[in-house]
Phi, psi and omega in degrees: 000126185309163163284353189275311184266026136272337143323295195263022149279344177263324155297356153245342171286012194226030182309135177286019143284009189243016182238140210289101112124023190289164162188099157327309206257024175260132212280307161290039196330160178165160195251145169307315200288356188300148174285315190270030162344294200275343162318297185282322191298347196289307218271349162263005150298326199251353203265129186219099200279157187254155156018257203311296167315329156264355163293337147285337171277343177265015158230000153239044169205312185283323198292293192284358166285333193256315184303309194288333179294306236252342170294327171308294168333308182282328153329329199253023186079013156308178147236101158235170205189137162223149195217087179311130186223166167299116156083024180179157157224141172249161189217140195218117169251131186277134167263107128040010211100018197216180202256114130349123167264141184225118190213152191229166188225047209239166197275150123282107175251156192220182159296155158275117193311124152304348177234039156265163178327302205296330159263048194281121139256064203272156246254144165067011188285156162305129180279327183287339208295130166295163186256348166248166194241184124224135205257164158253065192294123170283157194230126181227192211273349174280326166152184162283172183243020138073051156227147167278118179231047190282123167084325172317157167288175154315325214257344131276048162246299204292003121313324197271351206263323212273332192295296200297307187297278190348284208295326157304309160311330174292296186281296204308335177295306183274339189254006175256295209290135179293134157297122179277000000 
């Protein structure tokens, strides 16, 4: 079996139908089955971390979840690798004769949005509040994918890592494979 279709039988077994409510591209992740679901969507609509916080969460939560992805991988005969960087972790399965999946985790700073809460400036409001955020972002070699995994578990960010690897294999499929 080529290395392309052994590849992609490990990225269809974690497919998203075998996952309890994921929908990536929802800003607000949470897996449905959490009792407090609407409890966490609350508090990452109003919740806006500074620095310092997601740079700890991307080295004691995102860093050992990518750690743990890529040592599994290398049991099943990958070349993977995850890596603590300034402001980021990258995680790399190496292909065969194909362009490497590269995928990063890194802090992002932004404004604080003028029509969020946290920036209500209303008479006795806090005054102190920083003019910036910071997101925790994937990042893949195309540019970022414009989402927030600030606060995910282990077990969706290494979903979120198997959705962006599936669709790199899925493009190495159309531009290797002959049109029929």
């Amino acid at each position: 079996m080529d290395d392309l279709k052994r590849r992609s039988r490990l990225s269809t077994a974690c497919a998203p139908s075998s996952r309890a409510g994921w929908n990536q591209g929802n800003a607000l992740m949470t897996l449905t089955s959490s009792r407090k679901a609407w409890q966490k969507c609350l508090k990452k609509l109003v919740f806006y971390p500074d620095d310092k916080r997601v740079s700890r969460y991307l080295r004691e939560a995102a860093a050992p979840a990518l750690t743990h992805l890529a040592t599994a991988l290398r049991r099943e005969g990958l070349i993977a690798e995850a890596s603590e960087g300034f402001e980021r972790v990258d995680f790399r399965i190496a292909i065969d004769g194909h362009p490497d999946f590269v995928l990063s985790i890194k802090l992002c700073r932004y404004a604080l949005p003028e029509c969020s809460i946290a920036a209500d400036n209303s008479p006795g409001f806090r005054e102190d509040l920083p003019s910036q955020y910071a997101r925790a972002e994937i990042i893949l070699k195309e540019g970022s994918r414009d989402y927030d995994v600030m606060g995910w578990t282990e077990a969706q960010l290494i979903h979120a890592v198997f959705d962006e690897y599936e669709s790199h294999l899925m493009f190495l499929r159309k531009v290797t494979q002959p049109e029929r």
